[in-house]
C-alpha positions in Angstrom: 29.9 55.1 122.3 32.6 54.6 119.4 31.3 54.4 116.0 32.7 51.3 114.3 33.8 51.6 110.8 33.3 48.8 108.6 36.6 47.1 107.5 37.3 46.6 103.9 38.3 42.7 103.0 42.0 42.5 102.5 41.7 41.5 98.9 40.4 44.6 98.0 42.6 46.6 99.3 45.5 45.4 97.7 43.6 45.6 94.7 42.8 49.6 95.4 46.5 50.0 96.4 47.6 48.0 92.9 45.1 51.0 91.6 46.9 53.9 92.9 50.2 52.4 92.0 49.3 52.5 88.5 47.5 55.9 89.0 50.8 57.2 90.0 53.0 55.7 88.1 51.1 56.9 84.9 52.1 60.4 85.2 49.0 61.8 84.4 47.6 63.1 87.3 48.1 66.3 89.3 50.4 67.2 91.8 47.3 67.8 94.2 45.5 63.9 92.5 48.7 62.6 93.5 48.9 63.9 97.2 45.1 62.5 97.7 46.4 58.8 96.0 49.0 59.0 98.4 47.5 59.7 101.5 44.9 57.0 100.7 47.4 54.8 99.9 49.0 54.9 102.9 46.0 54.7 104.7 45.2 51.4 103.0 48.9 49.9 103.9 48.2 50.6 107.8 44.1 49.3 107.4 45.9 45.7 105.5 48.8 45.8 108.2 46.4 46.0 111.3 44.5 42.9 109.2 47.9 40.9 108.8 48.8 41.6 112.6 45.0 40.5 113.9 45.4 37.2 111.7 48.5 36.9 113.0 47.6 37.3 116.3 44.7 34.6 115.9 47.2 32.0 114.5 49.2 32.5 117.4 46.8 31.4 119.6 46.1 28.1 117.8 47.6 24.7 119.7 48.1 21.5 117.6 46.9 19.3 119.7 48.7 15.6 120.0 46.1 14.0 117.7 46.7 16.1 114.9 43.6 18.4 115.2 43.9 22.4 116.2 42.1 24.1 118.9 42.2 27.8 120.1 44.2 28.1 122.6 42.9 31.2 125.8 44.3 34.1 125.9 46.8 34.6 128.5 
């Protein structure tokens, strides 16, 4: 059984990452504080690029149909 963890919204992950950034850039924190903002940042970049690539994925699959109106097209 895999144990599912629950996926932060997009939006606030930027924001968190737009956090760290400014975290970093400040100077003030530790050599070690920095390493852990880092690694979380990073973290947070592959979490929103699997997001981006999943949406991507699902937009894929829509058809325009002739009559103007989208439908999910099946997976091949």
């Amino acid at each position: 059984m895999t144990k599912e963890k629950k996926q932060i919204p997009i939006e606030q992950s930027l924001e968190r990452l737009e956090s760290l950034v400014n975290l970093l850039e400040s100077g003030e924190a530790t050599l070690e504080e920095s390493l852990n903002y880092f690694e979380e940042g990073m973290t947070l970049i592959k979490t929103c690029q699997n997001q981006l690539k999943d949406a991507e994925q699902k937009v894929e699959k829509l058809v325009k149909k002739d009559d103007g109106n989208f439908e999910l097209k099946d997976a091949e």
